[in-house]
N, CA, C and O atoms as CSV, one atom per row, in Angstrom:
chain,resi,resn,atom,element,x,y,z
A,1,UNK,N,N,103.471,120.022,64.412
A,1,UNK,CA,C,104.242,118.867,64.013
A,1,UNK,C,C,103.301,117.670,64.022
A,1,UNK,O,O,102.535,117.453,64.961
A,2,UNK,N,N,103.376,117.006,63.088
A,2,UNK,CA,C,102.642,115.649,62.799
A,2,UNK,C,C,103.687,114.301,62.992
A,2,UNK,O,O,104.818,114.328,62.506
A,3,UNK,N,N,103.336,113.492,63.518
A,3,UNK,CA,C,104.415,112.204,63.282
A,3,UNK,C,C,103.309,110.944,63.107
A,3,UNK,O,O,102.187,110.908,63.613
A,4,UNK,N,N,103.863,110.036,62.347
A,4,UNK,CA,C,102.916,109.355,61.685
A,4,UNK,C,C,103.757,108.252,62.067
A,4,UNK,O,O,104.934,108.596,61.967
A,5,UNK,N,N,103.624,107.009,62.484
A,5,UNK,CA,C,103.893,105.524,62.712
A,5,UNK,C,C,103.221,104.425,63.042
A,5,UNK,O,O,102.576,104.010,64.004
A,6,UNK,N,N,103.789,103.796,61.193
A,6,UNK,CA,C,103.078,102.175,61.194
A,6,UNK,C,C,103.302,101.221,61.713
A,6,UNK,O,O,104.522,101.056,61.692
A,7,UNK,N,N,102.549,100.021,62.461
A,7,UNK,CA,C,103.056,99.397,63.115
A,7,UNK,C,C,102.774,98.599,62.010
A,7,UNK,O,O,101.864,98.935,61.253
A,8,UNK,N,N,103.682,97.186,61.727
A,8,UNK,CA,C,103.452,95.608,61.565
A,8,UNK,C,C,103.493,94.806,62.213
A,8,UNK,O,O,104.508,94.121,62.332
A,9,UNK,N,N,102.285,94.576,62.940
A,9,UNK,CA,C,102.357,93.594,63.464
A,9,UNK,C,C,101.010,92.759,63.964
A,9,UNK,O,O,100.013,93.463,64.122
A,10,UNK,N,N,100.897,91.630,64.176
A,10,UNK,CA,C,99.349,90.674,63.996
A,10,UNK,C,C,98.667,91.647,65.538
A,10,UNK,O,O,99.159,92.451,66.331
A,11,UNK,N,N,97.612,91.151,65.391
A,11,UNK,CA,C,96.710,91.672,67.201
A,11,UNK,C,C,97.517,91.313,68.239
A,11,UNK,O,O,97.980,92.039,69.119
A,12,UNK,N,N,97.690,89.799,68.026
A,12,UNK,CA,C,98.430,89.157,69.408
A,12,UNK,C,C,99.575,89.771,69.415
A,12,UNK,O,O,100.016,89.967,70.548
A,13,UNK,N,N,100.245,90.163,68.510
A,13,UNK,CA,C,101.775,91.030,68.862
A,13,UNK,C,C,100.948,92.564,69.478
A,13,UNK,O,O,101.155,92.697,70.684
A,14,UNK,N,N,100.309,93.398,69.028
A,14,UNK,CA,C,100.253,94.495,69.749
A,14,UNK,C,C,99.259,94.292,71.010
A,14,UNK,O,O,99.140,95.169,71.866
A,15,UNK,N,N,98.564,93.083,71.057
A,15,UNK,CA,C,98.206,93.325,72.356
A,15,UNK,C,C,99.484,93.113,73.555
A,15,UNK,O,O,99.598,93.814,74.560
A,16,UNK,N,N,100.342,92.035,73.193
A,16,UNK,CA,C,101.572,91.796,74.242
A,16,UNK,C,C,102.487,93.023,74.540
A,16,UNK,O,O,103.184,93.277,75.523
A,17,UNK,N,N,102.197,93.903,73.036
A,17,UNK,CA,C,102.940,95.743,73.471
A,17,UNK,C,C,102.045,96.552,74.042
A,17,UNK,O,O,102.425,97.640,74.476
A,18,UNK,N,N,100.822,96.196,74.132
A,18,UNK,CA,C,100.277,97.580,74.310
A,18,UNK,C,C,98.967,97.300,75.160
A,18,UNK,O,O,98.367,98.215,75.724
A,19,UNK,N,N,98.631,96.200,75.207
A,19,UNK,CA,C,97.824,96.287,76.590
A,19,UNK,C,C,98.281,94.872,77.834
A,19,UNK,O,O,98.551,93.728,77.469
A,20,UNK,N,N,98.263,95.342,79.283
A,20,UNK,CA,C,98.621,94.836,80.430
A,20,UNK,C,C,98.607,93.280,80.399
A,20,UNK,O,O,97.599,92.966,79.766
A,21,UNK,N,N,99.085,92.486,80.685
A,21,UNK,CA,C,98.685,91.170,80.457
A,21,UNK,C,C,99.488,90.426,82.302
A,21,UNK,O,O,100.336,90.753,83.132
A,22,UNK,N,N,98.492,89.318,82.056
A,22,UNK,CA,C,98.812,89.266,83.788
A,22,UNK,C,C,100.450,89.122,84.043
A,22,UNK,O,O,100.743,89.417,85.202
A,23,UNK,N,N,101.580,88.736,83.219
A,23,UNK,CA,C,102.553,88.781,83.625
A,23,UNK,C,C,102.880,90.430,83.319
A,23,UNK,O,O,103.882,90.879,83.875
A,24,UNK,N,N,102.622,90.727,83.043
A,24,UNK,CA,C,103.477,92.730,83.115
A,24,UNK,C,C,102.753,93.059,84.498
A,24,UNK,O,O,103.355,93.865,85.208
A,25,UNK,N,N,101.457,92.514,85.020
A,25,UNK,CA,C,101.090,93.164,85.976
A,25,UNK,C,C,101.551,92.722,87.472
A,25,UNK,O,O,101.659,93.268,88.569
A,26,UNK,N,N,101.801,91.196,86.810
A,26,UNK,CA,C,102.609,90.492,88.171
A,26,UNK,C,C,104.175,90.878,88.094
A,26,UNK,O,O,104.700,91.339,89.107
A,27,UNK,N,N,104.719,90.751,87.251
A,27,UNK,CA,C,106.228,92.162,87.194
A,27,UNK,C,C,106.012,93.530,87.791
A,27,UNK,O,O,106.870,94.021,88.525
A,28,UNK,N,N,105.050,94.073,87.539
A,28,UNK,CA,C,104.908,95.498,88.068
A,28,UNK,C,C,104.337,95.367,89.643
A,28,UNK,O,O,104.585,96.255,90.459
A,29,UNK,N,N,103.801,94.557,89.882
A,29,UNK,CA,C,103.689,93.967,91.556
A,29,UNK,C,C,104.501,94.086,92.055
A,29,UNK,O,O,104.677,95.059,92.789
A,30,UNK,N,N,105.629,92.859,91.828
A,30,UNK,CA,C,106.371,92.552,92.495
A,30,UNK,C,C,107.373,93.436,92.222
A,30,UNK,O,O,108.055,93.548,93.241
A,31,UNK,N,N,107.900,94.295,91.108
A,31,UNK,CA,C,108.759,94.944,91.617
A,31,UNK,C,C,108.816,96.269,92.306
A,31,UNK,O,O,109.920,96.714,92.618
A,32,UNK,N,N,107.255,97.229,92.685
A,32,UNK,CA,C,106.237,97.998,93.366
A,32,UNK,C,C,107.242,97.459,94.618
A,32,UNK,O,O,108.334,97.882,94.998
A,33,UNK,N,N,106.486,96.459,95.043
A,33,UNK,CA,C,107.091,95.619,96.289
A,33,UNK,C,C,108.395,95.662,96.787
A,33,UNK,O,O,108.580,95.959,97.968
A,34,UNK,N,N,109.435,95.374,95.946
A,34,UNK,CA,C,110.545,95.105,96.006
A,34,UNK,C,C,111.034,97.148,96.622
A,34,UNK,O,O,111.629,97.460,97.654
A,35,UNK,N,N,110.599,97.909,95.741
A,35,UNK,CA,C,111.234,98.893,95.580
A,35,UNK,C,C,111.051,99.741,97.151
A,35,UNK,O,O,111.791,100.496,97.781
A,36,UNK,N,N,109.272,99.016,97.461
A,36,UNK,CA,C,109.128,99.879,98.813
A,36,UNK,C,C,109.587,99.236,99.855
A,36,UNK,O,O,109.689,99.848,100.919
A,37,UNK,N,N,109.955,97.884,99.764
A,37,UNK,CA,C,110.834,97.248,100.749
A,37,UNK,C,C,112.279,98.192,101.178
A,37,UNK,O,O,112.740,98.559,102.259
A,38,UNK,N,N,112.788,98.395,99.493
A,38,UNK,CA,C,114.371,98.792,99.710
A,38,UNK,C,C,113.696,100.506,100.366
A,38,UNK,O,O,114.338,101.010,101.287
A,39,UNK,N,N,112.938,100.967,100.044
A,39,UNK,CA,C,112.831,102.292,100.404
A,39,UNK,C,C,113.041,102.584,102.027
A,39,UNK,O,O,113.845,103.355,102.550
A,40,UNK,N,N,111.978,101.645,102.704
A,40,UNK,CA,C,111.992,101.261,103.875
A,40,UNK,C,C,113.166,101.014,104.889
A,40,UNK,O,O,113.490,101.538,105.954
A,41,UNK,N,N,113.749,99.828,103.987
A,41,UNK,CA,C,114.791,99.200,104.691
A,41,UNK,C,C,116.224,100.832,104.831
A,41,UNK,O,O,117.041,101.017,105.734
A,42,UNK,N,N,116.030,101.515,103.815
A,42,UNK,CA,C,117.128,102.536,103.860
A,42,UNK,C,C,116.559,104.100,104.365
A,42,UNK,O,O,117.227,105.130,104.277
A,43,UNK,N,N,115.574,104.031,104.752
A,43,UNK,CA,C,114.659,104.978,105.632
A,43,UNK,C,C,115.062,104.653,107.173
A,43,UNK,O,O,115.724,105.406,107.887
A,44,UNK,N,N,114.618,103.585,107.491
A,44,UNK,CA,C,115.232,102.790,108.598
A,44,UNK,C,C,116.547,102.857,108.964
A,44,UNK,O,O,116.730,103.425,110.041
A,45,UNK,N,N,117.274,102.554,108.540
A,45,UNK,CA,C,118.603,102.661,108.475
A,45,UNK,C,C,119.500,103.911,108.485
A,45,UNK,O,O,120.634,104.044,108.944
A,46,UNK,N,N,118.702,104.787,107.863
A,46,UNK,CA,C,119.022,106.670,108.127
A,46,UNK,C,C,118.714,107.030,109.375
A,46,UNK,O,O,119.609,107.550,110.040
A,47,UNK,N,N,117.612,106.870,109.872
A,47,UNK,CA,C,117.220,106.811,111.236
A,47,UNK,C,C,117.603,106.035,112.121
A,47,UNK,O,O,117.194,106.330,113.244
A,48,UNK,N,N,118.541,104.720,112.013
A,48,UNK,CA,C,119.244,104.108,112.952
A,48,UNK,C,C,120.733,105.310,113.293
A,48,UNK,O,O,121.155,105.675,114.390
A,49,UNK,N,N,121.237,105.680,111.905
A,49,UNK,CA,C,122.732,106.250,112.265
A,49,UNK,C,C,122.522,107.636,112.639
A,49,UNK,O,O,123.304,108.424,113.171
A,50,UNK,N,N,121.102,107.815,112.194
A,50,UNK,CA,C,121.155,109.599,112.210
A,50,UNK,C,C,121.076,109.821,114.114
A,50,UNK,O,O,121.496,110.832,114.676
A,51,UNK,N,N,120.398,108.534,114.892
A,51,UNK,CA,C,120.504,108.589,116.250
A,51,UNK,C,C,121.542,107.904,116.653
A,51,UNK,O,O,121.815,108.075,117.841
A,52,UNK,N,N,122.502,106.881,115.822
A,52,UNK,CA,C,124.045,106.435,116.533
A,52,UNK,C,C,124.629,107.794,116.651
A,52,UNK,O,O,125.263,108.010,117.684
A,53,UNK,N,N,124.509,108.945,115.601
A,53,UNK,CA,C,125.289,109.868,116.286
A,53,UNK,C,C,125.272,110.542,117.252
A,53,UNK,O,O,126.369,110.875,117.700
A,54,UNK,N,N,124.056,110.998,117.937
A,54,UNK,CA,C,123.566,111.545,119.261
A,54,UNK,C,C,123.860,110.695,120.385
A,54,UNK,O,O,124.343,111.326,121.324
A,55,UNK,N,N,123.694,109.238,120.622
A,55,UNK,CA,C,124.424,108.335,121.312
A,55,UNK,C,C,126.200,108.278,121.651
A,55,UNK,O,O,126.874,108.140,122.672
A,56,UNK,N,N,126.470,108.450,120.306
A,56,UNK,CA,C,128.467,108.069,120.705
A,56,UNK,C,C,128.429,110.086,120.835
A,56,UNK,O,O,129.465,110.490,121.364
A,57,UNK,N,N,127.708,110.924,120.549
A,57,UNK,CA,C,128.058,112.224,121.674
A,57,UNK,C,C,128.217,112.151,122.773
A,57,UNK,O,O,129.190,112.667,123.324
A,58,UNK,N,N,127.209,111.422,123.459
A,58,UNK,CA,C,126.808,111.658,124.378
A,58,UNK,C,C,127.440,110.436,125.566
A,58,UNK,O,O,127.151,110.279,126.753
A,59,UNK,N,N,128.310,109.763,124.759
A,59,UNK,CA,C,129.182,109.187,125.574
A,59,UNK,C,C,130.342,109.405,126.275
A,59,UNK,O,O,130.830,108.504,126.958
């Protein structure tokens, strides 16, 4: 299978699609960041209840 597609569009349009520019990389930072925060914060939090339950047993 062959697929063939033309783009139209000037340099400055395909460089803003197709190569990194410091805001896609500061978006992809910060939301990197964001995501291993929430990962954390709900890792944490599994491990807070997963030992509330061994506690209210053992009461």
């Amino acid at each position: 299978m062959k697929i063939n597609i033309e783009l139209d569009c000037s340099p400055e349009e395909f460089k803003e699609l197709f190569i990194p520019s410091d805001k896609q990389t500061e978006f992809t930072t910060e939301f990197y960041n964001a995501m291993q925060k929430s990962f954390v914060k709900q890792y944490l939090d599994m491990g807070k209840n997963f030992m509330n339950q061994f506690e209210e047993k053992a009461k």
